[in-house]
Phi, psi and omega in degrees: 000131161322157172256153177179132198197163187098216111001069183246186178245158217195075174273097186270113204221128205244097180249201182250169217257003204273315182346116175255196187143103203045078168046356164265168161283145180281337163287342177267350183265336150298343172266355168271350163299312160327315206267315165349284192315330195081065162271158186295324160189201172189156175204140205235113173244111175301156159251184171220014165194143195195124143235187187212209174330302192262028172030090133220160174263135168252139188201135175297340197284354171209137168335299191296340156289320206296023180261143175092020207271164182258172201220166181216130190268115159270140134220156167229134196199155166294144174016268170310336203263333180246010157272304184308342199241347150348264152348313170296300189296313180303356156281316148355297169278122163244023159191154179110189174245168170220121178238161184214153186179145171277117194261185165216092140267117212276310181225145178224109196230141154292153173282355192242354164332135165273178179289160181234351160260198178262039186245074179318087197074337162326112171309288204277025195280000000 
């Protein structure tokens, strides 16, 4: 796993979960993109209640709404690497936003990363 830590970009990007592109979804074709690229990761949240441009709400709470719900894409990743990668996702979203905001990342550890010193598991490490 890359190191990455400091200064990064928070690329976010919010579509409807109904959104394709070549016939998959489209948050799923960004997280494969992601990973294609080597971005640090993406994580992907349905919402449960949304409106947008065309103010209609979208929401789980009544049948008749419940399509379409919204979903949010995260990567954080450096700078350069999500300006580059850029480009991929706006072919892509053809309905939703897209945002980039200036990050701090204090930690990037995996839950299952071994440890790198020799303090094996060690509490206070």
């Amino acid at each position: 796993m890359p190191a990455l830590s400091g200064h990064a970009l928070r690329l976010t990007i919010i579509v409807g979960e109904d959104e394709v592109f070549a016939h998959r979804p489209v948050y799923s074709e960004i997280v494969i993109l992601a990973r294609e690229s080597g971005l640090a990761g993406a994580t992907v949240v349905r919402g449960i209640e949304s409106y947008g441009r065309r103010s209609i709400v979208h929401t789980s709470r009544l049948v008749s709404l419940s399509n379409d719900l919204p979903v949010v894409i995260t990567i954080i990743d450096e700078d350069a690497k999500i300006r580059a990668f850029l480009p991929k996702v706006t072919e892509l979203v053809k309905g939703g936003i897209i945002t980039v905001e200036d990050v701090a990342v204090l930690q990037y550890v995996g839950s299952h990363d071994a440890p790198e010193s020799g303090d094996e598991g060690s509490p206070s490490s």
